[in-house]
C-alpha positions, 0 to 999 in steps of 0.5 A: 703618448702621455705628452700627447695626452696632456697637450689633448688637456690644452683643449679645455683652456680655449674660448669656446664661445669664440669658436662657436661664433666661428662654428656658427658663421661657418655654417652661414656660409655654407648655408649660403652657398647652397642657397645661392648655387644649388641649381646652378652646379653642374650635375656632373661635377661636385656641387660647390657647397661640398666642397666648402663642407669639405674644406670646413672639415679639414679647417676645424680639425686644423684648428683642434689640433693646433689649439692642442698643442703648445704654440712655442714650438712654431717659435722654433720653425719660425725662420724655416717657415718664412723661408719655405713661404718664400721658395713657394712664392718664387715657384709660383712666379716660374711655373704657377697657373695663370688666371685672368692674366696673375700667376698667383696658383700652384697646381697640385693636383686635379683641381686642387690649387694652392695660393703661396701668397696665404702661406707668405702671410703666416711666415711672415708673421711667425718671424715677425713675431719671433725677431721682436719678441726677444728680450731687449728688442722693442718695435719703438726702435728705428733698427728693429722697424727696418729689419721688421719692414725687411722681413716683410718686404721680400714676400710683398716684392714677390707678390706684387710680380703676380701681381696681386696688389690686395694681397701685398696691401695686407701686409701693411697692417700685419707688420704695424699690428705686431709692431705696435705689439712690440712697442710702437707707439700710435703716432709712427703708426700713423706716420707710416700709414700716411706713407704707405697710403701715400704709395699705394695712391703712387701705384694706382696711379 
């Protein structure tokens, strides 16, 4: 209970005038949906600007109670969140929901779906950021660039079978930012954005 207690005290040390500016486009959003769907939502469902009430909820008490509790235990379950991520992006290719012709969802329940891929994101950064924040690990060196664009090449491999190739794009700038992070200098940076815009025009095409 004391732990709790002082883990409650962390509340105090946020940027609260960042969570203001996220309260208050937050409640833009949901603004604008209303405005936008309120005469058009079926009567005999719920209307859309509920549900998005209802996910902004569960949203900012996400936020409160991770913002009160001491971040480096996520260090601890980094890997067994990159794996579970992982095993989620697999279900997802053998018996997810299919739409507009993607296998990108698990049903839950009801209506209720879940998107592996987000969850493949958070996984992938929290590994990232364990493996390179240890001590003597720098992201200037080649062996630590490898084992980093390794970690975040099986989530993205995944994802590309869906396919949904937006999704998989994002993990370019995710690996470079904790890479730079870590010590990479501006110009590999450079480098491997040429690369990699260089593949994706490969893809496209």
């Amino acid at each position: 209970m004391n732990s709790f207690l002082e883990d409650l005290k962390l509340l105090r040390r946020m940027n609260w005038l960042m969570t203001i500016a996220v309260g208050v486009l937050m409640l833009m959003g949901i603004v604008f949906i209303y405005s936008a769907s309120y005469s058009n939502d079926d009567a005999s469902g719920v209307p859309k600007y509920v549900k998005q009430v209802v996910w902004a909820i569960l949203g900012v008490a996400s936020y409160l109670v991770f913002a009160a509790l001491d971040y480096r235990w996520l260090n601890k379950l980094a890997p067994w969140i990159y794996v579970a991520s992982v095993i989620l992006l697999v279900v997802v290719l053998v018996g997810g929901v299919t739409i507009y012709g993607a296998k990108r969802w698990i049903k839950l329940f009801g209506s209720v779906l879940i998107q592996p891929s987000e969850f493949g994101k958070l996984g992938t950064i929290f590994l990232l950021a364990k493996i390179l924040s240890r001590p003597g690990v720098s992201g200037d060196q080649w062996k630590h660039m490898a084992i980093a664009a390794a970690v975040a090449a099986v989530p993205v491999l995944l994802i590309l079978r869906e396919p949904d190739l937006g999704t998989a794009m994002i993990f370019v700038p995710i690996t470079l930012g904790i890479l730079f992070v870590a010590g990479l200098p501006w110009k590999v940076i450079g480098g491997l954005a040429a690369v990699g815009l260089g593949g994706v025009g490969i893809l496209l095409s």
